[in-house]
C-alpha positions as CSV (number, residue, x, y, z in Angstrom):
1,X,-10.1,14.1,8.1
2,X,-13.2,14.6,5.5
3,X,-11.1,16.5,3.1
4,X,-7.8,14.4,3.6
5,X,-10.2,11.2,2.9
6,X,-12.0,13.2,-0.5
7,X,-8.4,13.8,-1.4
8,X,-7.1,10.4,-1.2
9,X,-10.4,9.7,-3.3
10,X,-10.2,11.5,-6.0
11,X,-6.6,12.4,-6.6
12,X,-6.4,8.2,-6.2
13,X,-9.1,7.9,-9.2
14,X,-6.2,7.8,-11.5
15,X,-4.1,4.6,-9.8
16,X,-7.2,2.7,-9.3
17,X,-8.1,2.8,-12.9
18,X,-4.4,2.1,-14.3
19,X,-4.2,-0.8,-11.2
20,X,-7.8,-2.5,-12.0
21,X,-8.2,-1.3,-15.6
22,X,-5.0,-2.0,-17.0
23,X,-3.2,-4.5,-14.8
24,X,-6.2,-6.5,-12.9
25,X,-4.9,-5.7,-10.1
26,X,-6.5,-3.5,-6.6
27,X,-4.7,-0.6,-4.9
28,X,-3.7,-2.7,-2.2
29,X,-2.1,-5.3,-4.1
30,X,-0.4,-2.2,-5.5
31,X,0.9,-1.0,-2.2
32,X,2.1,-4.3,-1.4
33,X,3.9,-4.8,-5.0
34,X,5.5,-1.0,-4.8
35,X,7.0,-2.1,-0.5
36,X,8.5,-5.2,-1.6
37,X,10.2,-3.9,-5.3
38,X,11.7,-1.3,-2.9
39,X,12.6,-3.1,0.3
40,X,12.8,-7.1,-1.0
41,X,11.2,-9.6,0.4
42,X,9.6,-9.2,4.0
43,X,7.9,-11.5,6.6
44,X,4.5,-10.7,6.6
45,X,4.2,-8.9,9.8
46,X,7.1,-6.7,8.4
47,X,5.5,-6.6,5.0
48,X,1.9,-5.2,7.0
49,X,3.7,-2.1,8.8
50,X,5.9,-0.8,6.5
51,X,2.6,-0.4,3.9
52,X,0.2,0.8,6.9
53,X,-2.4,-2.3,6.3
54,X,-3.7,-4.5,8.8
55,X,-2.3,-7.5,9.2
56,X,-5.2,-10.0,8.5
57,X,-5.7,-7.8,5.4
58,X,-1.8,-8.1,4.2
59,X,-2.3,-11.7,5.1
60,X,-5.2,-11.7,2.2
61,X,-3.8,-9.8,-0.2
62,X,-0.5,-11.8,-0.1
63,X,-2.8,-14.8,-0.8
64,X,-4.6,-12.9,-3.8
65,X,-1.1,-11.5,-5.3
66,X,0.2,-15.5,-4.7
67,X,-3.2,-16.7,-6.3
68,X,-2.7,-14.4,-9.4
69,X,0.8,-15.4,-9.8
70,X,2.5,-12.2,-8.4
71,X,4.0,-13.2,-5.5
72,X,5.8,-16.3,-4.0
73,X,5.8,-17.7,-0.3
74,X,9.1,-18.7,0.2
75,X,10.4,-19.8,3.8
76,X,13.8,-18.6,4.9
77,X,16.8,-21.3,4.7
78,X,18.1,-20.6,7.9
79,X,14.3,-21.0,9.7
80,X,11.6,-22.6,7.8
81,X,9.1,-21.0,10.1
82,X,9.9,-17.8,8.4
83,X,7.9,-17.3,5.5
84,X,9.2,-14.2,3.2
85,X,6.7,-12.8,0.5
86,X,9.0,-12.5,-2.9
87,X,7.6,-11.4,-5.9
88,X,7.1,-13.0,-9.2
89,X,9.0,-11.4,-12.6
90,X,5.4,-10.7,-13.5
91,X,4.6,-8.7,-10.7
92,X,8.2,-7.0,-10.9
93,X,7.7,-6.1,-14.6
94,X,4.1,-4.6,-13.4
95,X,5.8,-2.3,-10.8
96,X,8.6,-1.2,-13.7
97,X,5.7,-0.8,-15.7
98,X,3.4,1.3,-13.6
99,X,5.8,3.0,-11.1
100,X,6.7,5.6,-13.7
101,X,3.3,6.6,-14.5
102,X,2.5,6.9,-10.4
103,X,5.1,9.3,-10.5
104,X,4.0,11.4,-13.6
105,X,0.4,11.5,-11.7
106,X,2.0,12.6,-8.6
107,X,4.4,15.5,-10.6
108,X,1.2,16.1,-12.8
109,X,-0.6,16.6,-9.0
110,X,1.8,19.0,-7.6
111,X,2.2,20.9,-11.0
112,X,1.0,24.1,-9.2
113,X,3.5,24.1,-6.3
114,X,6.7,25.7,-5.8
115,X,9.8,23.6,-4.9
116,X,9.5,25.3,-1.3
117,X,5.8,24.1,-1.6
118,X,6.3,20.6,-2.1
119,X,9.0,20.6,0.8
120,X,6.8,22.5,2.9
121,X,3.7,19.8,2.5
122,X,6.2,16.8,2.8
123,X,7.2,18.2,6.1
124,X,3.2,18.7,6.9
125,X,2.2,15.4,5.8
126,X,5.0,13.8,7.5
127,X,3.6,15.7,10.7
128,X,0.4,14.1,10.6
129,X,1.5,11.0,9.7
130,X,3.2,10.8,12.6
131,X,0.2,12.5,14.8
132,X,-2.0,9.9,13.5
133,X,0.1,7.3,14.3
134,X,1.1,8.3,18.3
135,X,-3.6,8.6,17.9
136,X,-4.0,5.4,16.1
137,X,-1.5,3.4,19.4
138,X,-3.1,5.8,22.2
139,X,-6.5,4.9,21.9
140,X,-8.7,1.8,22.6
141,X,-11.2,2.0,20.3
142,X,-13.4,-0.9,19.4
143,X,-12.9,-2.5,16.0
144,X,-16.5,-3.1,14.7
145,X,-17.5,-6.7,13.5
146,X,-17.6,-6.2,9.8
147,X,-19.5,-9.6,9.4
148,X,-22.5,-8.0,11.2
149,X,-22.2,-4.8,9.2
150,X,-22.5,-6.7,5.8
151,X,-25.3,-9.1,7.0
152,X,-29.2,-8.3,6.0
């Protein structure tokens, strides 16, 4: 898990910069931009699985992204209980923007694999993906209080 996290660190050093550096944005609000350009607007709950984030922490970064003028909370004309995160031309035109370059990184990444390669480590990380997953829903592990952790 130590070398999938120093992965994810450094081959991620790219992203963060362009997301902070260039658009004032984090790589969370990025993840949350790049699910709803590609699957619409989404409730929350549905807007906190499909990107893998908790959902108190989709819950604050939908209130950033809405706070920064990126995202709208619209309810839902047939039940105005249902709140669905849309996003702003702003943030659309970031994601048209950006989205390109993310994949250029990604093809600049994977520059020294074969075809068969890159198939072969899609089907790998889709593997553990899924192990980590059936892990994450098995166990009852206790979340720690962050507020303690943070206090001097």
């Amino acid at each position: 898990m130590f070398r999938l996290a120093k992965l994810a660190s450094v081959s991620g050093q790219p992203l963060v910069r362009l997301c902070e550096g260039k658009y004032g944005i984090t790589r969370r609000e990025w993840r949350l931009i790049v699910v709803l350009s590609q699957e619409g607007p989404l409730l929350s709950t549905a807007l906190a699985r499909r990107a893998s984030i908790e959902p108190a922490r989709t819950s604050r970064t939908v209130t950033q992204l809405v706070t920064r003028g990126l995202a709208e909370r619209i309810p839902r004309s047939n039940d105005r209980r249902c709140i669905e995160i849309h996003l702003t031309q702003r943030a659309r035109d970031i994601y048209a923007d950006l989205y390109p370059v993310v994949r250029d990184l990604e093809s600049a990444l994977l520059a020294g694999f074969s075809a068969e390669d890159r198939a072969e480590l899609g089907r790998l990380m889709a593997m553990l993906e899924s192990s980590a997953g059936t892990l994450v829903s098995q166990e009852d592990l206790p979340k720690a209080d962050r507020r303690k952790l943070h206090r001097k």
